[in-house]
DRENDO-1510 file (C-alpha; in Angstrom, 1 decimal, always signed):
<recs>
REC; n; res; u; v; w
REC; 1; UNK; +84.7; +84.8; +117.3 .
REC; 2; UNK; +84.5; +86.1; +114.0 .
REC; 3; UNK; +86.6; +89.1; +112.7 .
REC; 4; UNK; +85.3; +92.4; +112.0 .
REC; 5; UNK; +84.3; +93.5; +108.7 .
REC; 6; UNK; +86.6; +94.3; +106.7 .
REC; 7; UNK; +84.1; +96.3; +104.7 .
REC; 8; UNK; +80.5; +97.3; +105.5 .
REC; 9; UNK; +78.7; +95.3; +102.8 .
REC; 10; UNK; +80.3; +92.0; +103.0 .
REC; 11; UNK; +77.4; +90.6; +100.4 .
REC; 12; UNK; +79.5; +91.9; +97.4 .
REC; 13; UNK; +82.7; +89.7; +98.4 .
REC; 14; UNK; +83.2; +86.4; +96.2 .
REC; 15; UNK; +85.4; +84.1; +96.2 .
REC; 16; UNK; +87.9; +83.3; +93.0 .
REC; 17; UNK; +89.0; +80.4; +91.9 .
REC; 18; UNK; +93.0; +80.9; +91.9 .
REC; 19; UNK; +96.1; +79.9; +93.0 .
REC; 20; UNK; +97.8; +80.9; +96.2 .
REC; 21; UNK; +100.7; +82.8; +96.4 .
REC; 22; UNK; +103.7; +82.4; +98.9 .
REC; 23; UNK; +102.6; +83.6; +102.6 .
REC; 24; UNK; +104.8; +86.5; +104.0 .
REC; 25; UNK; +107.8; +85.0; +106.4 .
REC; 26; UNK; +106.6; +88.0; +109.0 .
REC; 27; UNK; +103.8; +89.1; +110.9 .
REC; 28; UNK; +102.1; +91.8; +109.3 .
REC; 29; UNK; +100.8; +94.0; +111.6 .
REC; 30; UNK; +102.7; +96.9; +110.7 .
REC; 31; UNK; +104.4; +97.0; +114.5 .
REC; 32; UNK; +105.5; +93.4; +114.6 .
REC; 33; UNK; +108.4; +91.3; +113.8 .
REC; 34; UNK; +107.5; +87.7; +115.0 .
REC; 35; UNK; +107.4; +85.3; +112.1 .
REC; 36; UNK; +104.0; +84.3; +110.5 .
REC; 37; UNK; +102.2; +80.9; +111.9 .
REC; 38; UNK; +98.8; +81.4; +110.6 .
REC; 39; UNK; +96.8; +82.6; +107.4 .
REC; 40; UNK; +94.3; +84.9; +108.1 .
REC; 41; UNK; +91.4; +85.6; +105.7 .
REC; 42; UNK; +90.9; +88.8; +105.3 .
REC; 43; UNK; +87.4; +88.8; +104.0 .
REC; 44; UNK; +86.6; +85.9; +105.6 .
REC; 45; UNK; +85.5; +82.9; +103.8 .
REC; 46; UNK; +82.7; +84.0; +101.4 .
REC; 47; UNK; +79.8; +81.2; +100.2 .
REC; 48; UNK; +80.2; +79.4; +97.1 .
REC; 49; UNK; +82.5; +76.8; +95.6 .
REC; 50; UNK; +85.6; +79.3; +96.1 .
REC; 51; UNK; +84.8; +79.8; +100.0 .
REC; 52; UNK; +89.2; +78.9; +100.6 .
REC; 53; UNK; +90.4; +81.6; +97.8 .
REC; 54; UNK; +92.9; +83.7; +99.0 .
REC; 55; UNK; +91.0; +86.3; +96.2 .
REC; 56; UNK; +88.3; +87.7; +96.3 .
REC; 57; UNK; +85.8; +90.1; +93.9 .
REC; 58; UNK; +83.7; +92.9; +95.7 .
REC; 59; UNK; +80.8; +93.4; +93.5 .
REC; 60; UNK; +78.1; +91.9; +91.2 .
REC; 61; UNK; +80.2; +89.1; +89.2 .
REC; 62; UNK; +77.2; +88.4; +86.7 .
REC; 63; UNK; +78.1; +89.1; +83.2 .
REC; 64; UNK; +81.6; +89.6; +83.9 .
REC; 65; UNK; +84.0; +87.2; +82.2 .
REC; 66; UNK; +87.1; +85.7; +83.9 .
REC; 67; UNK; +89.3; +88.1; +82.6 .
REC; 68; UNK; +87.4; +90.9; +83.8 .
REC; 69; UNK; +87.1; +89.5; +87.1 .
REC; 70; UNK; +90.4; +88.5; +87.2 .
REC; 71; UNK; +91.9; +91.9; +86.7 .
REC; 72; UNK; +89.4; +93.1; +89.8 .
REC; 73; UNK; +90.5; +89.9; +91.6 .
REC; 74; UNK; +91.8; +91.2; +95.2 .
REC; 75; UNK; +94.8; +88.8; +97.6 .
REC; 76; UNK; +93.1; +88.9; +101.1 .
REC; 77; UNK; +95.1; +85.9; +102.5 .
REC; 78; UNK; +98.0; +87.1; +105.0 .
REC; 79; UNK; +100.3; +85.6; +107.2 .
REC; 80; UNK; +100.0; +87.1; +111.1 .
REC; 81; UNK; +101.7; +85.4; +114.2 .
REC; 82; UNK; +99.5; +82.9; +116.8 .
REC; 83; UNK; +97.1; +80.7; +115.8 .
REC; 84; UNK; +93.9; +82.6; +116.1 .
REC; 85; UNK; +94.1; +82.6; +120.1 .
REC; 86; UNK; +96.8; +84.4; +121.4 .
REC; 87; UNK; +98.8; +87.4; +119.2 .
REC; 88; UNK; +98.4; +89.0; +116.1 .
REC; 89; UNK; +95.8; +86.3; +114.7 .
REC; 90; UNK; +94.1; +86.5; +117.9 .
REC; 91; UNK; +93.5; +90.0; +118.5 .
REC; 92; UNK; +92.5; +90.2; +115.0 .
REC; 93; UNK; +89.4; +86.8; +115.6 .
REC; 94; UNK; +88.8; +88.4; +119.2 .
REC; 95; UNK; +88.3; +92.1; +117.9 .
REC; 96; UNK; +91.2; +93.4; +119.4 .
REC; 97; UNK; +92.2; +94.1; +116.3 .
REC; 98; UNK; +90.3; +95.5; +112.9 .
REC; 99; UNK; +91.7; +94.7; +109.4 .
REC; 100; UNK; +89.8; +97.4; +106.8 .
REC; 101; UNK; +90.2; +97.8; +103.4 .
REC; 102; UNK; +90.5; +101.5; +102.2 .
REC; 103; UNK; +90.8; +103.0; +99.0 .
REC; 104; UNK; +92.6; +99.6; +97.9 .
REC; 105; UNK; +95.0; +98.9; +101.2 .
REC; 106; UNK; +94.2; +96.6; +103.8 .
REC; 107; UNK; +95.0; +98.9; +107.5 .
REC; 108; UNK; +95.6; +97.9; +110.8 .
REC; 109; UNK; +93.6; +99.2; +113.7 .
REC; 110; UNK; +94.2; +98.6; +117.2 .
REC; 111; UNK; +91.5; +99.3; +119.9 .
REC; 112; UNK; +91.9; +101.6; +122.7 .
REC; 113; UNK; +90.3; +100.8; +126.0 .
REC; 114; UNK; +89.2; +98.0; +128.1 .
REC; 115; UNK; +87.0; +95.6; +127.1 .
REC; 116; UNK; +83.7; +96.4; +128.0 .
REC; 117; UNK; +83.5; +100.0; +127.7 .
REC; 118; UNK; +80.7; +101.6; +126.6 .
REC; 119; UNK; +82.5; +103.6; +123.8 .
REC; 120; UNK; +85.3; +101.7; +122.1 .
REC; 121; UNK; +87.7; +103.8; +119.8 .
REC; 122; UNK; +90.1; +102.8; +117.1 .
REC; 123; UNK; +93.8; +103.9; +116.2 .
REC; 124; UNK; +95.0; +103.3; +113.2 .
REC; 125; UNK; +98.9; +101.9; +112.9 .
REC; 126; UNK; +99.4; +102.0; +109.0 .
REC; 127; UNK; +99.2; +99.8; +105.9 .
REC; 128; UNK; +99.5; +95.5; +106.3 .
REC; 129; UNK; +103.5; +95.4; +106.1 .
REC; 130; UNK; +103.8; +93.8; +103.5 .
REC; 131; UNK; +99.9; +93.8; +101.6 .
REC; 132; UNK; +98.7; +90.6; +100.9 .
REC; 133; UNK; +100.7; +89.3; +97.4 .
REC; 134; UNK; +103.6; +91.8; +97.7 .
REC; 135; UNK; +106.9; +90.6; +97.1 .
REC; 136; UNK; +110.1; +91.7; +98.5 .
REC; 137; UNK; +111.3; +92.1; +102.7 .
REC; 138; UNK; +109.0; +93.9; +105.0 .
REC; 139; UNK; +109.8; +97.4; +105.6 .
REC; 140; UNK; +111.8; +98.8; +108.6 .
REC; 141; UNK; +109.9; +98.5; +111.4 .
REC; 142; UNK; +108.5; +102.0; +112.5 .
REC; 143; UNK; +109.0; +103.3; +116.0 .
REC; 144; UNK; +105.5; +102.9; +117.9 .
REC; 145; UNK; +104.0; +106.1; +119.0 .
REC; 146; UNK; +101.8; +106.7; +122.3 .
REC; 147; UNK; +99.6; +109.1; +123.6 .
REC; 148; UNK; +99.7; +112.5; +121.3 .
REC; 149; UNK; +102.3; +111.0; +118.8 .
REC; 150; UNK; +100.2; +109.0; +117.5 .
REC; 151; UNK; +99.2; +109.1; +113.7 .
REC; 152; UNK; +95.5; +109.3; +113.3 .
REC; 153; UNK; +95.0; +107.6; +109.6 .
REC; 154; UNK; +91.7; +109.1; +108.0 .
REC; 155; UNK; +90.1; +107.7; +104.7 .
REC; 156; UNK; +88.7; +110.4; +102.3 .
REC; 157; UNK; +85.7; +109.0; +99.2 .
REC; 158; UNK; +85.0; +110.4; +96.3 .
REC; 159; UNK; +81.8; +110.3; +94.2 .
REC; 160; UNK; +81.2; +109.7; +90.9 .
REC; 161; UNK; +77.9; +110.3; +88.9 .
REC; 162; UNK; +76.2; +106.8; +88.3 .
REC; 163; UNK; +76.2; +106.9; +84.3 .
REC; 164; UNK; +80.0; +107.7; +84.7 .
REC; 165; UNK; +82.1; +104.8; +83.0 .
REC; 166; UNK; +84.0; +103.1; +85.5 .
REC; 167; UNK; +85.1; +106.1; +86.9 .
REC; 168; UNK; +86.7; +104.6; +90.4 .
REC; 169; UNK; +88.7; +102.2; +87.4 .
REC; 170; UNK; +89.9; +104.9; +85.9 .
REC; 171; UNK; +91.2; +106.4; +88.5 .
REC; 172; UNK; +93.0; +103.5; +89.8 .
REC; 173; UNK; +94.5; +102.6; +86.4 .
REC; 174; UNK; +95.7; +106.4; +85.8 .
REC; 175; UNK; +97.3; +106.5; +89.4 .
REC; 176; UNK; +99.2; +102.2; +89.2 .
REC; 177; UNK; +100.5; +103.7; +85.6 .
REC; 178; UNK; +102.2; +106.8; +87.3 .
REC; 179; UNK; +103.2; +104.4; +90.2 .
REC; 180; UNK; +105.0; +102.2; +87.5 .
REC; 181; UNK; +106.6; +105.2; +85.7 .
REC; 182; UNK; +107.7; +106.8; +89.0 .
REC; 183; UNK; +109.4; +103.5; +89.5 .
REC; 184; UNK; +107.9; +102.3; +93.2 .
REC; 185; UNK; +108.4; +99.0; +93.9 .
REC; 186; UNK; +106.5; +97.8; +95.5 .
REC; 187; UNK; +103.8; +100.1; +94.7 .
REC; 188; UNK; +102.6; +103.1; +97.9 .
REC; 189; UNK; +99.1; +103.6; +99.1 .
REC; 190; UNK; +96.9; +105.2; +96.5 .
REC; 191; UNK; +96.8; +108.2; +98.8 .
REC; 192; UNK; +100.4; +108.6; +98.2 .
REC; 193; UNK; +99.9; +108.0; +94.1 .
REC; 194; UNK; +96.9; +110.4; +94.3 .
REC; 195; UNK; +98.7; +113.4; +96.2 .
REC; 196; UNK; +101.7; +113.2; +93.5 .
REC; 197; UNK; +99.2; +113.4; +90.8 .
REC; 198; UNK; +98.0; +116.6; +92.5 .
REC; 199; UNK; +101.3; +117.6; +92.4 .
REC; 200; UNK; +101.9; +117.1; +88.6 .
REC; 201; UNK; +99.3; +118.5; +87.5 .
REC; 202; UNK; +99.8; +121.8; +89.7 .
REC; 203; UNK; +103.2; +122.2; +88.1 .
REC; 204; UNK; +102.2; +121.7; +85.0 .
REC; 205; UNK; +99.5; +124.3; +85.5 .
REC; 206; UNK; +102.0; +126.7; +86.7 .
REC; 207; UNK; +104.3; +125.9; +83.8 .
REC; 208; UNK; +101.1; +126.6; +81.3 .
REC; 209; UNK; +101.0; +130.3; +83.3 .
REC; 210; UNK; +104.6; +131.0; +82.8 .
REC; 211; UNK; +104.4; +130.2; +79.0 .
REC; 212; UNK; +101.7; +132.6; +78.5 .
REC; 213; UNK; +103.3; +135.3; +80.6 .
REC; 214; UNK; +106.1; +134.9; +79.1 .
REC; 215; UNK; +104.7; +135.1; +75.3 .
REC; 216; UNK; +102.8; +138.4; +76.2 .
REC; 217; UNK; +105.9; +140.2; +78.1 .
REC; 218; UNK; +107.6; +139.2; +74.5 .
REC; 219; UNK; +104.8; +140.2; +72.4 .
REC; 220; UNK; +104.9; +143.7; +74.5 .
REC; 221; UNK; +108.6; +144.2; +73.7 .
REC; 222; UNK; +108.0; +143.7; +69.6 .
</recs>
């Protein structure tokens, strides 16, 4: 059986020619510990001479050099326990499981239910730990939730006009520079990068109204 999507228009994904990477030693579904047996392809294995790539470029690659398509390259092979029939790799091929990439992480979703209902609802257990390409250990395993505990993991777009330049890039290279000055390693979610940005600039704002404030109480006393 073939995997769910990982994202709704799988026509953009192609294959790039590159080397692989070493394979993470654990499974990583975010809840497991078993070591990894398999590679699983995220994205699948798009057409074309690069169908075995463990990266992949979402978009239109014509007129795009190799540099530029390079830099936009995206790791999608992982390591998961099982062989594709019983496990981690297995729930993932028999849709037991859903990898999805949002906003630039790959998540694990785990469905609730029986098979065969007529509505079939997803819970979310967190980031791939570790992403595909990450270096260092996985993290401590998180305690599983059940029933009300559980975290529900929402993804939130934003939309740029379409003669803005690259305005998605932009955002991603502002927020992976304030990851590297803030010293992550390896980097968070971009929701985490993106909520400390709010943050910055809040306090900065604040600082901007103080200054002022302050300048006119002085100016006042003169």
């Amino acid at each position: 059986m073939t995997p769910l999507k990982a994202i709704e228009n799988m026509q953009d994904v192609h294959g790039v020619l590159s080397e692989r990477y070493p394979r993470n030693k654990v499974c990583a579904n975010p809840e497991c510990d078993k070591p990894t047996e398999s590679t699983h392809h995220i994205f699948g294995r798009p057409p074309g001479p690069n169908s075995s790539s463990w990266f992949v470029y979402i978009g239109d690659p014509a007129g795009k050099n190799d540099r530029e398509i390079a830099k936009r390259a995206i790791p999608h092979g992982i390591g998961l326990c099982g062989h594709g029939t019983k496990d981690c790799h297995g729930d993932v091929e028999a849709h037991r499981a859903w990898i999805k990439y949002e906003d630039g992480v790959f998540v694990w979703y785990e469905r609730m239910g029986d098979e065969g209902e007529s509505t079939i609802t997803w819970h979310g257990l967190g980031p791939l730990d570790p992403q595909p390409f990450a270096w260092g250990d996985k993290k401590k395993k998180r305690p599983r939730k059940k029933g009300d505990e559980k975290r529900k993991t929402r993804t939130k777009t934003f939309r740029f006009p379409d003669d803005a330049e690259d305005g998605r890039g932009q955002v991603e290279d502002g927020l992976e520079e304030l990851e590297r000055k803030l010293g992550y390693d390896p980097p968070r979610s971009e929701g985490y990068r993106l909520m400390d940005a709010v943050h910055f600039a809040n306090a900065w704002v604040d600082d901007e109204i103080r200054k002022v404030v302050t300048s006119g109480d002085a100016a006042d006393e003169c």
